[in-house]
C-alpha positions, 0 to 999 in steps of 0.5 A, spaced: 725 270 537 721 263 536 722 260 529 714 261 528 716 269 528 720 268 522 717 270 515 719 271 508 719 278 505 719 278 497 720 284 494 719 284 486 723 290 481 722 290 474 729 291 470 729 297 466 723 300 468 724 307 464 724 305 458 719 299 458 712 299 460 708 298 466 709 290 468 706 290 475 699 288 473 701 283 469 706 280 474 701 282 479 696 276 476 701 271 475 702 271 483 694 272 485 695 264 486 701 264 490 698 263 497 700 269 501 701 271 509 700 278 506 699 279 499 702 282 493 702 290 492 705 295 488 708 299 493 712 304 489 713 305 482 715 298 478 716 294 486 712 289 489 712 286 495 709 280 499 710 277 505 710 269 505 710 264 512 712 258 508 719 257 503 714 254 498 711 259 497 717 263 495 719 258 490 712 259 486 713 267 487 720 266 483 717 261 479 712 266 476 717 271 475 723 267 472 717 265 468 714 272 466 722 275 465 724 282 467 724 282 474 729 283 479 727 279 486 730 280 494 728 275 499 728 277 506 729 272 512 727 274 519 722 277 525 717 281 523 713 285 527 705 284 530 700 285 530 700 285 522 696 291 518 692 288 513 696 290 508 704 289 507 705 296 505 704 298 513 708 292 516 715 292 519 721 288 521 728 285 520 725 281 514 722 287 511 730 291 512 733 283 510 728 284 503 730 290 501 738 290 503 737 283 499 734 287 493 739 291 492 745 286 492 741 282 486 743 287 482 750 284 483 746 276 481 748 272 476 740 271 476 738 277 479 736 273 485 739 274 493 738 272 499 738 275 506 737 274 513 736 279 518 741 282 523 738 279 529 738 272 526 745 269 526 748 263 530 753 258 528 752 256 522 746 260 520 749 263 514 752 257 511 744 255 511 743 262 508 748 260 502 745 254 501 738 256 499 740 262 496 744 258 491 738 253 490 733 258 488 740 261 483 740 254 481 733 253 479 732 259 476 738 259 472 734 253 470 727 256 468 731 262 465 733 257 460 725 254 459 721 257 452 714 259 451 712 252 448 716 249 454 713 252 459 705 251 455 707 243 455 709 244 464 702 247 464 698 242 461 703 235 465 701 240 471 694 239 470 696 232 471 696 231 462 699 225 460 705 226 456 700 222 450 694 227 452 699 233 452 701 231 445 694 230 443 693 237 447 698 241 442 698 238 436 705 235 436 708 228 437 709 224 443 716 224 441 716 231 440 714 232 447 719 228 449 724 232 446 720 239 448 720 235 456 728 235 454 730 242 453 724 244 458 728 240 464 721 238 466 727 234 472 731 238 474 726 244 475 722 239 479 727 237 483 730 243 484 724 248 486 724 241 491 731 243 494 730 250 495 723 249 499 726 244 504 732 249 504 728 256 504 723 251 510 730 250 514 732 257 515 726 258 519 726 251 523 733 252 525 732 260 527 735 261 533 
């Protein structure tokens, strides 16, 4: 199988949903900006699924919903079989078959997050690359787990391209405050590590054998 045949399969599961209410509008707009092979459907109950070509858009997918909270995520890695249908719902493969093993073991994720590769896909030292990405995104995502509504409305407006200066103006607040709110935010570390799980995420597919 050639390396351009690999795809990510995101399947998206919110956490408590009998006793809570339906999120998957909610989460459905939060993720109509994430550049999509296939794009986000709900595809039974509270579940979404998508199918992405790149690891960046993975990472903006689990970005969005550590950001929204209440989901929990599974990432396949593998073949998927063409032609495409139009709509991911309809589509079928290995990384279809990897997402859905991959969300059922985050159940057992200290972040509800897992990753998983197809059976197809395998070599040596492949799984170790696996793991890698993996604990990049469980790392990242513990990190943004942490970030509070005022840190991620400072990240909105220094992602807009806002100085620190135009952000404080912007909110109300001090730019010492600001420097403080970056702090607790972890403005750094959350950059670096969505950098880190991209490249890993972008490996897996580069090395596919």
């Amino acid at each position: 199988m050639k390396a351009d045949d690999f795809r990510f399969v995101v399947i998206a599961d919110q956490v408590e949903s009998r006793t809570g209410a339906d999120r998957v509008p909610a989460a459905l707009s939060a993720l109509a900006h994430v550049e999509m092979l296939l794009p986000y459907e709900r595809t039974a109950g509270d579940e979404l699924q998508g199918l992405a070509v790149t690891g960046g858009a993975v990472v903006a997918s689990v970005v969005a919903l550590t950001r929204l909270d209440g989901w929990r995520v599974g990432i396949g890695v593998g073949g998927v079989d063409t032609p495409l249908p139009e709509s991911t719902r309809a589509a079928r493969g290995e990384a279809y078959l990897a997402a859905r093993t991959a969300i059922g073991e985050a159940r057992r994720s200290p972040v509800e997050l897992s990753l998983a590769a197809g059976d197809s896909v395998g070599g040596r030292g492949y799984g170790d690359l696996v793991d890698d990405a993996e604990t990049a995104l469980w790392l990242l995502r513990g990190t943004l787990a942490r970030r509070s509504p005022e840190g991620w409305e400072l990240m909105d407006l220094l992602d807009a391209g806002l100085t620190n200066a135009q952000a404080a103006q912007r909110l109300g607040i001090s730019p010492s405050a600001v420097s403080q709110r970056l702090g607790r935010a972890a403005r750094a570390e959350g950059l670096r590590g969505a950098r880190l799980a991209v490249h890993l995420l972008d490996r897996l597919t580069e090395v596919a054998p």
